[in-house]
Steps between C-alpha positions, in 0.01 A plus 500: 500500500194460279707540197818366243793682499585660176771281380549393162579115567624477152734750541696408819658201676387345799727725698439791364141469542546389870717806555237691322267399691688485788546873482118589424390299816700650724355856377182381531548369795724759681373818337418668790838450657748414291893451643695698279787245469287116397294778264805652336615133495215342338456814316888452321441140410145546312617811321787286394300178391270768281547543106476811521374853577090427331528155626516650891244814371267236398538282851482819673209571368281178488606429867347840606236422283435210758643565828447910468921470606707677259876326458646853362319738817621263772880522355455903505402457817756307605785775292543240246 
């Protein structure tokens, strides 16, 4: 990873930004062959640590923007 992941440090605690982030590295790192179960798991918890609806459009967005991985495809993918 050549990048930052597109967390607002302001916004969060230090556990929700490591689940955050937790969840966007294993995407980037699993992509390709996710297991359904740590994904939906991971998945749960980050969606649940969000704000709200923009705030996971806008993540979505930046982090496919950088890692050409796109949160809200891989969870259709997945029947989510």
């Amino acid at each position: 990873m050549s990048y930052e992941y597109p967390v607002d440090y302001e916004t969060y605690s230090i556990e929700e930004v490591e689940t955050i982030i937790d969840f966007l590295s294993y995407l980037e790192e699993n992509h390709k062959h996710l297991d359904f179960k740590i994904f939906k798991a991971k998945y749960d918890k980050y969606r649940k640590t969000l704000n709200s609806k923009s705030e996971e459009k806008r993540i979505d967005k930046e982090f496919e923007r950088l890692s050409n991985i796109s949160i809200y495809k891989k969870a259709r993918e997945l029947g989510l």
